[in-house]
C-alpha positions, 0 to 999 in steps of 0.5 A: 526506538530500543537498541535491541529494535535497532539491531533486529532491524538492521539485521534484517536490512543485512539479511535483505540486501543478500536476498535475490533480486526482485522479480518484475513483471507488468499485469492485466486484470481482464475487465469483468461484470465488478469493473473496468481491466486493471493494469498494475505490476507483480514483484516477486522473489527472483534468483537472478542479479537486478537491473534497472527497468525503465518503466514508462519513465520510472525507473524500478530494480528488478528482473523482468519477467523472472521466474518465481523462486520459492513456493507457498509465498504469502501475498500482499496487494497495494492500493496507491493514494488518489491521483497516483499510480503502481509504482508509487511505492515500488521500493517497498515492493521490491524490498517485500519481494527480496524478503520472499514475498509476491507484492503485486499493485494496481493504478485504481481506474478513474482515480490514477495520474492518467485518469481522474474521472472518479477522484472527486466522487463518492463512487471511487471509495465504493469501486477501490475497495473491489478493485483490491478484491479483484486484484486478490481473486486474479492473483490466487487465480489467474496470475500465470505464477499463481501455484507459487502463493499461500491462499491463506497468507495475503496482507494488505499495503495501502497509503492515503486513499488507500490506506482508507481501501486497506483499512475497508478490505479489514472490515472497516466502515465508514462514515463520510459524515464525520470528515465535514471539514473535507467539505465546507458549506462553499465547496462545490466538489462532485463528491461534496454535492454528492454527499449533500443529497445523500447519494452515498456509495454502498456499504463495502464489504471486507475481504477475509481472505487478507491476514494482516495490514499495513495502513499508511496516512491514510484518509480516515472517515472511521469511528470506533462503530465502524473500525469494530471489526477490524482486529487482524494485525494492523502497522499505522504510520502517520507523517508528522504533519500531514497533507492532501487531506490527511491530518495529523489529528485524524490518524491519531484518532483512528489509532485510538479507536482500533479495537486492537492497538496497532503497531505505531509509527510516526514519521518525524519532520516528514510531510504525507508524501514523504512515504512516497518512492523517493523520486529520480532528480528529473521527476522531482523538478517537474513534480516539487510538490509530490517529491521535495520534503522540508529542509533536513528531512532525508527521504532515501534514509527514511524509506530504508527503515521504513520498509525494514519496518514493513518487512519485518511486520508482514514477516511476523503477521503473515507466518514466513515459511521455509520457502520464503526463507530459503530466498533470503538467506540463500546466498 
């Protein structure tokens, strides 16, 4: 990294940490004829002190329920990977809301850590994609806050399986045939025996209202054929070495193969789960897999320059307006 991105990034961290409190509040997509209600949580700009907030054990910083400070704010959804949750990166949230944007998240229906239903079927890449979708429509449309949001400045974050949601809401198709190493001849996974009688999900379908996309270790089953389209702005990280399906070699090939080169990033000495929230003490004795990373690799300093990092593409790609500004350098 050059000494002039160092100093850029570290301006923004200063000018982050004099921002407004992150705004907190849970959400309900009601349930319609596309799928099941979607519960999640919406960050926002918010000209109060934080708090911690206790979430079902989670703990977030933030302010519940607080009013929207600034207007015309661009948007960006998250989608978490398979088996996760809402606020698997509710640090990168609350640092996207500081710097004047409303982030909001879903916990994925059949493919979350309350409901695995759909984890090994080929139907969860199918639905994913238009719970995104359905998140968009209810945040531009029927979020309470909804007046406060630029319709034509939405972003998209995705990690893991969700990178692979992100990255189908920018135009991409997949082509599962090219992960055989997902399913060897032995396994005897839903969605292996699925894809061996050819019962694949339909073709998805972009979202053109997203602008730009942050795209995290993501799960690919892309090739050049079917990432052509996707030439919006697009910032890939990948771990160093991989994990849950995700290889090293996969994510370098998917950089290879975007039309547009993507802004790059690899995270050195970290394994998938390092862009995961850095968990409390308790979460990470119950959940060492999830939550301990490899002897010198500190997760807290990492996600302080990850998500400076993701601020400052989404600020650069989503066209911050004044509003938006006025919440960081308002004192």
């Amino acid at each position: 990294m050059t000494v002039a991105r160092l100093l850029s990034l570290a301006a923004l961290c200063l000018a982050t940490s004099l921002a407004h409190a992150a705004g907190f509040a849970l959400i309900d997509v009601p349930a319609d004829r596309d799928g099941p209600a979607l519960h999640g949580a919406v960050w926002t700009p918010c000209a109060a002190a934080p708090e911690p907030i206790d979430v079902g054990g989670m703990v977030v910083s933030g302010v519940r329920d607080c009013a929207v400070a600034g207007a015309r704010l661009p948007l960006v959804v998250v989608s978490h990977g398979t088996g996760g949750s809402f606020l698997g990166h509710h640090d990168t949230a609350e640092a996207l809301a500081d710097a004047g944007f409303v982030v909001a998240a879903i916990s994925h229906p059949g493919d979350n850590y309350q409901d695995l239903s759909r984890q090994q079927h080929l139907s969860a890449f199918a639905t994913r994609p238009v719970d995104l979708r359905r998140l968009v429509d209810y945040m531009l449309a029927g979020w309470a806050g909804h007046a406060s949001i630029d319709a034509d400045r939405v972003g998209v974050f995705g990690f893991s399986r969700g990178g692979y949601t992100g990255l189908v809401a920018a135009g991409a198709v997949p082509e599962f045939a090219l992960r055989k190493d997902l399913c060897p001849p032995s396994s005897t996974f839903p969605m292996c025996e699925e894809f061996r009688r050819g019962d694949l999900p339909p073709a998805p379908v972009r979202d053109a209202r997203v602008k730009a996309a942050v795209i995290v270790d993501p799960l690919s089953a892309f090739d050049a054929k079917g990432l052509r389209s996707v030439t919006l702005p697009l910032q890939l990280w990948a771990s160093e070495f991989g994990g849950d399906g995700v290889t090293p070699a996969s994510v370098t090939a998917l950089r290879r193969d975007l039309p547009v080169a993507p802004d790059w990033h690899v995270a050195t000495d970290a394994a998938h789960f390092a862009f995961l929230t850095p968990c409390p003490p308790s979460l990470a004795d119950a959940l060492p897999g999830l939550c301990r990373d490899k002897p010198g690799f500190d997760r807290v300093a990492f996600h302080a320059r990850f998500n400076a990092e993701v601020v400052a593409f989404f600020k650069a790609h989503l066209a911050p307006i004044r509003a938006a500004l006025t919440v960081i350098t308002g004192g």
